[in-house]
N, CA and C atoms as a LAMMPS dump frame, in Angstrom:
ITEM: TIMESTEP
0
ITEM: NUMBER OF ATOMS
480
ITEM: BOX BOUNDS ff ff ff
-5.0000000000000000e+02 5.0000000000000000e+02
-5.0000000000000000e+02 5.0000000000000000e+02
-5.0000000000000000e+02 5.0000000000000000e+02
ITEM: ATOMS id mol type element x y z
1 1 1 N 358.736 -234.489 320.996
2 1 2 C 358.248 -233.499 320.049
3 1 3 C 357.422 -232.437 320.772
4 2 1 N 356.622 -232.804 321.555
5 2 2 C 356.017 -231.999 322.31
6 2 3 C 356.366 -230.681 323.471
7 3 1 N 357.639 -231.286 323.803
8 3 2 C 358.627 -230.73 324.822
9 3 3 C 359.276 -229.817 323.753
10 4 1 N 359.488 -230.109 322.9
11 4 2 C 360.304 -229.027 321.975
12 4 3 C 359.476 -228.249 321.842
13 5 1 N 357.949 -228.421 321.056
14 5 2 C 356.976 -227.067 320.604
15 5 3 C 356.717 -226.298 321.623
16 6 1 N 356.496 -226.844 323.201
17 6 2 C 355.929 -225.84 324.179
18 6 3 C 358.003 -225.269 324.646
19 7 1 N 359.059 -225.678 324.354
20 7 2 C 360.297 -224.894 325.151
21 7 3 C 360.375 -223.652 324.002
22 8 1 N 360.164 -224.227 322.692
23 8 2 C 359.742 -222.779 321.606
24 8 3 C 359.03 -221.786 321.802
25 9 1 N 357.581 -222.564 322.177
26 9 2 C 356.788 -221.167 322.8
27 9 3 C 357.268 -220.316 323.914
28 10 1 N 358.026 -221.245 324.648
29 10 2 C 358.318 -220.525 326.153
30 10 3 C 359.084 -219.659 325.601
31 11 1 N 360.365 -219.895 324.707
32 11 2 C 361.47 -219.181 324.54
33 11 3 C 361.036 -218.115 323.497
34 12 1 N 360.036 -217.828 322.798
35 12 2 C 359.456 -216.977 322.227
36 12 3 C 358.409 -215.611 323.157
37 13 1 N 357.861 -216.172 324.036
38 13 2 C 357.245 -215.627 325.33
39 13 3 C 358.157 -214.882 325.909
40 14 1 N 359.218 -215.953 326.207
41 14 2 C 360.613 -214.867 327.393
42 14 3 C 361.286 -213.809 326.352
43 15 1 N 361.448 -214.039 324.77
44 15 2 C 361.783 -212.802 324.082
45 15 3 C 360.903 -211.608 323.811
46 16 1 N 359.71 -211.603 323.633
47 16 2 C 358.903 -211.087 323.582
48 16 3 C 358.647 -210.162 325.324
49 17 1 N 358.894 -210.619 326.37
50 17 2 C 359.384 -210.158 327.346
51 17 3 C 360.362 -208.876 327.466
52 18 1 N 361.146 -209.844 327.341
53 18 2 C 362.307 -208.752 327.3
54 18 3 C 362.252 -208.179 326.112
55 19 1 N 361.732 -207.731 325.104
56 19 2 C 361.899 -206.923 323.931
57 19 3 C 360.994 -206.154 325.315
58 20 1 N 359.628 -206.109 325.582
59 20 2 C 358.847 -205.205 326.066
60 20 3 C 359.565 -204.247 327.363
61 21 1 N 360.331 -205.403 328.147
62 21 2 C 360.952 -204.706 328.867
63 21 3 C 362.4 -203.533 328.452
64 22 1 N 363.211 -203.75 327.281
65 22 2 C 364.198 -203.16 327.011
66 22 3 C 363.257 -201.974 326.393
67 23 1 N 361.838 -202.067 326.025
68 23 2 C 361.747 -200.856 325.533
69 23 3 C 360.976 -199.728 326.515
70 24 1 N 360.511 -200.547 327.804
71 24 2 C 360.01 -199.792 329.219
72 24 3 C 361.438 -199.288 329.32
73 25 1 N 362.635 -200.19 329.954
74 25 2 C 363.858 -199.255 330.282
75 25 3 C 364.076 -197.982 329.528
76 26 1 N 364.406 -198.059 328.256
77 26 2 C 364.617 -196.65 327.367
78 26 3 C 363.989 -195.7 327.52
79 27 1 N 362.543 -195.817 327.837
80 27 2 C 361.685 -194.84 327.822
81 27 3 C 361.647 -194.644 329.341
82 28 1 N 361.666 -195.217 330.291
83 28 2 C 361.763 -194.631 331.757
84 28 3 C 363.199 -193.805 332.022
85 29 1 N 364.334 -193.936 331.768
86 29 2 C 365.392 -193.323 331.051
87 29 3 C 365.622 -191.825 330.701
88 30 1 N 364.765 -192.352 329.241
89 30 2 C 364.966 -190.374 328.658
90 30 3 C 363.47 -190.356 329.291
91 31 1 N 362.87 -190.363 330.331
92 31 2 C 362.051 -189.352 330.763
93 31 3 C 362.792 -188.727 332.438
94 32 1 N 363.834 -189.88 332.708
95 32 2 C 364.988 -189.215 334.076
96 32 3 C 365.507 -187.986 333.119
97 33 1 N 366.284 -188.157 332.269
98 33 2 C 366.817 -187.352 331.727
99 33 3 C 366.535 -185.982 330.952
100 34 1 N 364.897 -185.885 331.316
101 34 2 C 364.252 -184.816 330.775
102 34 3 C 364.726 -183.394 331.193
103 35 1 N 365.221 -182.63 330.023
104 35 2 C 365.701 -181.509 330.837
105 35 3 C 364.711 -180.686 331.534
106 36 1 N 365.784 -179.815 332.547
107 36 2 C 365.28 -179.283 333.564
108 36 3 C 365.007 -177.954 333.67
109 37 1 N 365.643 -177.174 332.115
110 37 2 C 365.045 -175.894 331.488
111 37 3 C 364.049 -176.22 330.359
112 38 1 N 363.191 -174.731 330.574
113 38 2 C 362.623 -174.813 329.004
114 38 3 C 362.982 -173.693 328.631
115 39 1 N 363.157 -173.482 327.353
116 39 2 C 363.123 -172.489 326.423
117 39 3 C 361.713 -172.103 325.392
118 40 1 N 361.262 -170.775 325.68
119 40 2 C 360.279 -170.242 325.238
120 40 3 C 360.561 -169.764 324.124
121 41 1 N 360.026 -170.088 322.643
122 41 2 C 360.667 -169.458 322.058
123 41 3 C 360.452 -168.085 321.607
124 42 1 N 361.573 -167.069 320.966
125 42 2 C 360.703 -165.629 321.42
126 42 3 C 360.622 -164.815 319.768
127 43 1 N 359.917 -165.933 319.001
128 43 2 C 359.182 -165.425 317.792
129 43 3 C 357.557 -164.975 317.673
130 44 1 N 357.439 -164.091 317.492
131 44 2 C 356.015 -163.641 317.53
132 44 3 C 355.968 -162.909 316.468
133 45 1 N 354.667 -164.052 315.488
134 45 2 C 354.304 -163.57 314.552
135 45 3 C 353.144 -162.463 314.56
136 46 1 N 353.37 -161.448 314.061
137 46 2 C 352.02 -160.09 313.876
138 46 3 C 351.181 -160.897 313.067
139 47 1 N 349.961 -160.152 313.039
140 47 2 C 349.326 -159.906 311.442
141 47 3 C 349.597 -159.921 310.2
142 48 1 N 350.552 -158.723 310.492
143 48 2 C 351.117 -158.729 309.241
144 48 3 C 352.758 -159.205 309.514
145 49 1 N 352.578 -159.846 308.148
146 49 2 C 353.532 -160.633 308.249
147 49 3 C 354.753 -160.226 307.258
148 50 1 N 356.319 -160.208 308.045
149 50 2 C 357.13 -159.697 307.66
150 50 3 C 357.877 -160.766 307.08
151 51 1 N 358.983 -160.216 306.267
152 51 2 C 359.698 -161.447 305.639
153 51 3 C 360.783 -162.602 306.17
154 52 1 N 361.1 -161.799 307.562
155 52 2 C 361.735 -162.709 308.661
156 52 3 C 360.956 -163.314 308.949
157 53 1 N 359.814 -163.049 309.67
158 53 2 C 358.714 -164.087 309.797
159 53 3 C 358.177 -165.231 308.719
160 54 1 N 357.946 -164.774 308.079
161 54 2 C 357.639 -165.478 306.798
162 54 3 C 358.988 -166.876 306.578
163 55 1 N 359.946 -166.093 306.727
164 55 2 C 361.128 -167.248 307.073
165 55 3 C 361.331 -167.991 307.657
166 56 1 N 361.11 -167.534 309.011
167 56 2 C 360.831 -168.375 310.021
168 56 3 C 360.04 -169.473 309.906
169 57 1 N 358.353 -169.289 309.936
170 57 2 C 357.611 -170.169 309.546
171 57 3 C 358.043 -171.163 308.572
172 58 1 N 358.546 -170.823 307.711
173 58 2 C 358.673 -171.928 306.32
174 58 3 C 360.055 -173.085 306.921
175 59 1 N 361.365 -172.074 307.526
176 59 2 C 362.127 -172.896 308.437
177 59 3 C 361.751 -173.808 309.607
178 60 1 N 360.731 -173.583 310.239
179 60 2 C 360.417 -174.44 311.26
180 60 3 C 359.671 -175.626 310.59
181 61 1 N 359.106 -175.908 309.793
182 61 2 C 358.701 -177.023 308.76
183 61 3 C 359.608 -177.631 308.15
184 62 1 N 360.825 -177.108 308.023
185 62 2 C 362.475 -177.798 307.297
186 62 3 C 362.749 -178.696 308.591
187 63 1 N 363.092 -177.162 309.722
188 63 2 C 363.685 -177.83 311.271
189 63 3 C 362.69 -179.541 311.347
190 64 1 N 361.318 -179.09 311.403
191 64 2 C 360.91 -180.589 311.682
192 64 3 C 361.236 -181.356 311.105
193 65 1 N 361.075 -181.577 309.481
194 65 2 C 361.657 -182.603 308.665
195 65 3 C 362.721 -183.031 308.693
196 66 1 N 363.762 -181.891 308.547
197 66 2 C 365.467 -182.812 308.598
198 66 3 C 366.431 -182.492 310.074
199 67 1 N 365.768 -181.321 311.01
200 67 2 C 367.093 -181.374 312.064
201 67 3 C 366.493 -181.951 313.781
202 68 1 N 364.807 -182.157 313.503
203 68 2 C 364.246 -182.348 314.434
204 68 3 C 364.848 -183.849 315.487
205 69 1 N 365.222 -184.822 314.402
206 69 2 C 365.342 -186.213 314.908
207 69 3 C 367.14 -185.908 315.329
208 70 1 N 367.587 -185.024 315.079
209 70 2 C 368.861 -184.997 315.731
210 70 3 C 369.275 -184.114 316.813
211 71 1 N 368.407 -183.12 316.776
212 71 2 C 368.141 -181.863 317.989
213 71 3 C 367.563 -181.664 318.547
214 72 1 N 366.482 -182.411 318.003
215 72 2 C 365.294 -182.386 319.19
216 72 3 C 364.043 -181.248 318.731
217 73 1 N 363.211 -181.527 319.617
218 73 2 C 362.027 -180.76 319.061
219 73 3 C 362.546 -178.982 319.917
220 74 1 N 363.227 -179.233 321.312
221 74 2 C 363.039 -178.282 322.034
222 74 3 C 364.543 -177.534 321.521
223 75 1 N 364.995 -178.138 320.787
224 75 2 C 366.466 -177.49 320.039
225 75 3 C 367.877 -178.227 320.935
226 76 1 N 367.545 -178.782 322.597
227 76 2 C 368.952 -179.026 323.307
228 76 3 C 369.788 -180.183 322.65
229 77 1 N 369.454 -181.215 321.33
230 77 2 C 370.162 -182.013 321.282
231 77 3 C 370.466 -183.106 321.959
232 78 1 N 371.119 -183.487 321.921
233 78 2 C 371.571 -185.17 322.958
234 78 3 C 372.615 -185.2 323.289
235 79 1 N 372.935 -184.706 324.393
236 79 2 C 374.424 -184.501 325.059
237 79 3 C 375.33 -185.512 324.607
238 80 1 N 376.334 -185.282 324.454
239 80 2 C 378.065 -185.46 323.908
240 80 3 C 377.744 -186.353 323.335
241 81 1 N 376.245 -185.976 322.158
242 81 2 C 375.818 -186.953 320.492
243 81 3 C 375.991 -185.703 319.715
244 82 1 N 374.846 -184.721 319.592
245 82 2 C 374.242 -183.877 319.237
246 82 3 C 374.386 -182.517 319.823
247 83 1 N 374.68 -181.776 319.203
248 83 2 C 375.535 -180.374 319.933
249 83 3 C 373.89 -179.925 320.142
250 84 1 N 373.338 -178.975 321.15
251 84 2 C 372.309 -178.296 321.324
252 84 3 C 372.118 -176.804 320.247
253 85 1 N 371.031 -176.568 319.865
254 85 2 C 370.77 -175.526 319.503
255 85 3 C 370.226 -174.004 319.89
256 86 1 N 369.26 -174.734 320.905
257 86 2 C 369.371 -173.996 321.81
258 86 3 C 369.875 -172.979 322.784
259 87 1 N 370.529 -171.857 322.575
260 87 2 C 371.028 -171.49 323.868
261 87 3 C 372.716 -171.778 322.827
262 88 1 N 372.902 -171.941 322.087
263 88 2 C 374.043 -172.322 321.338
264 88 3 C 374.949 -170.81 321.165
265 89 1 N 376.428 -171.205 321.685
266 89 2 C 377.309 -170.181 321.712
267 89 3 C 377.651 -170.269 319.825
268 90 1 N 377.917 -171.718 319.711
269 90 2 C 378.937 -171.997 318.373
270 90 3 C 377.801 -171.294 317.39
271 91 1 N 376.691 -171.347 317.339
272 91 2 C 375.217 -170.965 316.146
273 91 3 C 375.428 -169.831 316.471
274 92 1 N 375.549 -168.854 316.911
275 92 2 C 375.524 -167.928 317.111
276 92 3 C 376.759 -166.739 317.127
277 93 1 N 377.98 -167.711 317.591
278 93 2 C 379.495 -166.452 317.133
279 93 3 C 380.01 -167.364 315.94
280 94 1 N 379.556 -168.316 315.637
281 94 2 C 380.125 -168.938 314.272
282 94 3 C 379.467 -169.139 313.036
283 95 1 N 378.394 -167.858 312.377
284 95 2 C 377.489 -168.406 311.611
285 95 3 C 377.813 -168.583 310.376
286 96 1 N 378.831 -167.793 309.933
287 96 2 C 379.425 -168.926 308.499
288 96 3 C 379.25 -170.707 308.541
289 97 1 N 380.413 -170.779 309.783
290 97 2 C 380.411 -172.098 309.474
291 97 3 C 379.068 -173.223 310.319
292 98 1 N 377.694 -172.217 310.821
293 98 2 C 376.167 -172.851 310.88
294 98 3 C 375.875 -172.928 309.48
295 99 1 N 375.841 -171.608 308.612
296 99 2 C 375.545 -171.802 307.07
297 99 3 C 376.24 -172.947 307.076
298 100 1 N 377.415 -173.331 306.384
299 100 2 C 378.404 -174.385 305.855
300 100 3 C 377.963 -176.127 306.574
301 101 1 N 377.757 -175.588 307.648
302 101 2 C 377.697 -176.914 308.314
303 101 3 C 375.631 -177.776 307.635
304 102 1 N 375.335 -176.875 307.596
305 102 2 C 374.042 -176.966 306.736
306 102 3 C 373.85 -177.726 305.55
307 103 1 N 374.635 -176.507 304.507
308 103 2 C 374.556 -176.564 303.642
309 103 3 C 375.763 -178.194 303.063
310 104 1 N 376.888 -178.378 303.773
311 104 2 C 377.959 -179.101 303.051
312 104 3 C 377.942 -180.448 304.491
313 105 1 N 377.762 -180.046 305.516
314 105 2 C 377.804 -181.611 306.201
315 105 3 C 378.971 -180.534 307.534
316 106 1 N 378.901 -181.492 308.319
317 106 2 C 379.943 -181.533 309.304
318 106 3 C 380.834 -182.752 310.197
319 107 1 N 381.838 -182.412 309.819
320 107 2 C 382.987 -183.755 310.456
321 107 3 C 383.89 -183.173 310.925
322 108 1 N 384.123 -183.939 312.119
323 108 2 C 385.458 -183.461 313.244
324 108 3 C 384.541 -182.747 314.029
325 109 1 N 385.751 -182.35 315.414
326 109 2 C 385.451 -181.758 316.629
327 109 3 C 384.622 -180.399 316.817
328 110 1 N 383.863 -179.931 317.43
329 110 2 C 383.4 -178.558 317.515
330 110 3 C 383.331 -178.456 319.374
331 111 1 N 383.252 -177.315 319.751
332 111 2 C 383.303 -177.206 320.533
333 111 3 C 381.772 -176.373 320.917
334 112 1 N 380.859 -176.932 321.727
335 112 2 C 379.836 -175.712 321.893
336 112 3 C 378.997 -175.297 323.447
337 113 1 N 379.454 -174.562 323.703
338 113 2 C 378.608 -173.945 325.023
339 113 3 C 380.004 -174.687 326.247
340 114 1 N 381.132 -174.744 325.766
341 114 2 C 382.514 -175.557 326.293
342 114 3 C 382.499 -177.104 326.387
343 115 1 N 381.124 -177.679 325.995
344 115 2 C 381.342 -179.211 325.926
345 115 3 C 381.499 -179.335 324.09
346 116 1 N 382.313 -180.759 324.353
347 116 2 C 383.087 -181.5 322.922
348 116 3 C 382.059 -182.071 322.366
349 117 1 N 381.789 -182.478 321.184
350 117 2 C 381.258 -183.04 320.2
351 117 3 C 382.032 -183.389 318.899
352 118 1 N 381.827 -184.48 318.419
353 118 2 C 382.394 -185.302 317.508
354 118 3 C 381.661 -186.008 316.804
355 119 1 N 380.38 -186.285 316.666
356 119 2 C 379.855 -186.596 315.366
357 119 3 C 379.582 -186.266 314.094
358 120 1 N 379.104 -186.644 313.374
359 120 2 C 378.947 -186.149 311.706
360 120 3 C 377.647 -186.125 311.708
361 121 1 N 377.426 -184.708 310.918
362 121 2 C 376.334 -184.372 310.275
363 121 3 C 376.336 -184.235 308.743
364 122 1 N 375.967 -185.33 308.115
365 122 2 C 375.601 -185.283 306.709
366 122 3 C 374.694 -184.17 306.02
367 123 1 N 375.064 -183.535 304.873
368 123 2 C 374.742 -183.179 304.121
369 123 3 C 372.769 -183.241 303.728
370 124 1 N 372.781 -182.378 304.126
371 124 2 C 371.065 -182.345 304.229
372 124 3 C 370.351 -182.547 302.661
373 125 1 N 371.112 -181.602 301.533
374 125 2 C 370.632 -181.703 300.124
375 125 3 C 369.632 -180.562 300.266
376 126 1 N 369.354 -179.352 300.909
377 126 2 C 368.7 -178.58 300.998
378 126 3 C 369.176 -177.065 299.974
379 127 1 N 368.461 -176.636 299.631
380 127 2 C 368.126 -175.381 298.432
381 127 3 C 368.817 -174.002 299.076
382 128 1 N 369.656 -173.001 298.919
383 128 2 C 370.024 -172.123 299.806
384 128 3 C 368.633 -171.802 300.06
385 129 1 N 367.323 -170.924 299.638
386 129 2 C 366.526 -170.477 300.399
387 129 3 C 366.286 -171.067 301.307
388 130 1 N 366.328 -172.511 301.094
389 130 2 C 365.333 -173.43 302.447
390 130 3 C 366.111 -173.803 303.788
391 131 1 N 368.125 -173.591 303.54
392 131 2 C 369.155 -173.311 304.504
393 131 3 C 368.91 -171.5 305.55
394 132 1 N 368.47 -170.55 304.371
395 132 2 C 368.217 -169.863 304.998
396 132 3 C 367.118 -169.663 305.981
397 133 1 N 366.305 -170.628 305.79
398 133 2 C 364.751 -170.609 306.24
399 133 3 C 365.56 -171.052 307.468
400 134 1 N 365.677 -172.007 307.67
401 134 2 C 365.948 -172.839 308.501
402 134 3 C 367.081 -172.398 309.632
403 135 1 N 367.81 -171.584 309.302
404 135 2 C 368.797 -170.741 310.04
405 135 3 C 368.237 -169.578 310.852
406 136 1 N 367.104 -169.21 310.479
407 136 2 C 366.02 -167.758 310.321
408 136 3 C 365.691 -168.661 311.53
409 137 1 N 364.657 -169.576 311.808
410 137 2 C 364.004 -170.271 312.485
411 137 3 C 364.69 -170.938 314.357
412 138 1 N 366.163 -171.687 313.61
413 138 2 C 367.038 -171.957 314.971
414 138 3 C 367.534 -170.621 315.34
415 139 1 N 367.706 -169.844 314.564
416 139 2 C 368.082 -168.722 315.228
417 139 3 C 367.606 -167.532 315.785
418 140 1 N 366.195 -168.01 316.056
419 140 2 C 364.993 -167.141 316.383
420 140 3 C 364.286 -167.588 317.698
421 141 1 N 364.533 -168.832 317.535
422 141 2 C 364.228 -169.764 318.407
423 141 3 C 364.597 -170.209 319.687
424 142 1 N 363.66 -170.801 320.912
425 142 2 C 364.527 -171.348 322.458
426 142 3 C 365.767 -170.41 322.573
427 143 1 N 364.921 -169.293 322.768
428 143 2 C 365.872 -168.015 323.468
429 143 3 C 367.051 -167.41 322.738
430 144 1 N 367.196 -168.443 321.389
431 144 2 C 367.859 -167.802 320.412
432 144 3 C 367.852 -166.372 319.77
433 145 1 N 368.814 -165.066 319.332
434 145 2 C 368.19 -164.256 318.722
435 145 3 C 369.209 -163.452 317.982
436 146 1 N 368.919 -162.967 317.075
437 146 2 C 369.954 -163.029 315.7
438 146 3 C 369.603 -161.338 315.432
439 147 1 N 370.99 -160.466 314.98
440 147 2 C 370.868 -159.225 315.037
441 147 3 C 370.471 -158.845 313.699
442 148 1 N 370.684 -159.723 312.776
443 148 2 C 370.542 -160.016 311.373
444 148 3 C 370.042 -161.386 310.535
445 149 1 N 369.049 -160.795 309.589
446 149 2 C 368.178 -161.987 308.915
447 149 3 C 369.453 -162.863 307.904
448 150 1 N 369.047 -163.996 307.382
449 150 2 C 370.092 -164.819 306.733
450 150 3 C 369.61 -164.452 305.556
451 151 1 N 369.945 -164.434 304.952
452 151 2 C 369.72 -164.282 303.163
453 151 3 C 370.037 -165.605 302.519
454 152 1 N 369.124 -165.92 301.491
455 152 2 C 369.541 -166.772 300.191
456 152 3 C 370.774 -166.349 299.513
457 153 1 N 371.134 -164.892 299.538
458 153 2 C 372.439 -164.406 298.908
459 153 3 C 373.513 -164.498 299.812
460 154 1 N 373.899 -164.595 301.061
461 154 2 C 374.254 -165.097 302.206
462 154 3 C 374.809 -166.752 302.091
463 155 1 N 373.956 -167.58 302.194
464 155 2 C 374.127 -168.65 302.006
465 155 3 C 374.877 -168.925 300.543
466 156 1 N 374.553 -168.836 299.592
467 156 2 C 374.721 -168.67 298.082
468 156 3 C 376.126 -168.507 298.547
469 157 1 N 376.658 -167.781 299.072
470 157 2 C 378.02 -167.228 298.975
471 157 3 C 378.96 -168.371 299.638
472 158 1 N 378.132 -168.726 300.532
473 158 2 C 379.003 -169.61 301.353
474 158 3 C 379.61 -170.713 300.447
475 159 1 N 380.683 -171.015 300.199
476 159 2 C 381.439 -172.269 299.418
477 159 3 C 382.293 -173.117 300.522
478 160 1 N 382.087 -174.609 299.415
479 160 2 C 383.102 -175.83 299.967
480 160 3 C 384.29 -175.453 300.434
């Protein structure tokens, strides 16, 4: 009986181990893998505050809540998981289907910056203003820059 309670403890000790260690590996890991650019981002709010701006701001509070845990804080994403935003060819010559992909989800292949991606992005449940916010924001953003503001009437238009 005794031999059993202390091979339990042991074998509870050695899991508790290795849980600590599998979670040192992960994190020594994505800090190799830390990218090796940064992107500054090149929004600068005045004083006075304009209504792109104003957009912006309210989008970067969306970005954190719903696109942060899939893109990242710095916008690059998670290679051949998560397409980057950053520096993004597809966000930028494809913005219908950035609206659409927002607003309705995304499934199947895309192609962006010439690497493949294939995961799904579900359906956020977000308000057109707060799609536009949020488009205003990645697209303002980590060297991002947009010749034209997004509109709620913009989005609105966009259909299934």
């Amino acid at each position: 009986m005794f031999i059993k309670l202390k091979t339990k403890k042991r074998l509870k000790q050695i899991l508790i181990l290795e849980i600590c260690s599998i979670v040192f590996c992960i994190s020594v890991l994505a800090k190799q893998q830390a990218p090796t650019e940064t992107y500054i981002s090149n929004v600068n709010i005045d004083n006075q505050e304009t209504e792109l701006s104003k957009s912006i701001t309210r989008g970067e509070e969306i970005y954190i809540d719903f696109c942060m845990q899939c893109h990242l804080a710095d916008g690059k994403g998670t290679p051949k998981v998560f397409p980057p935003l950053a520096g993004s060819d597809w966000l930028l010559n494809k913005r219908k289907e950035s609206i659409h992909s927002i607003k309705f989800g995304l499934n199947g292949p895309i192609k962006v910056n010439g690497e493949p991606y294939n995961s799904a992005m579900t359906p956020l449940g977000l308000e057109n203003e707060e799609i536009a916010d949020v488009m205003n924001y990645i697209m303002n953003s980590w060297g991002n820059m947009q010749d034209k503001m997004v509109t709620t009437e913009e989005v609105a238009a966009i259909k299934k």
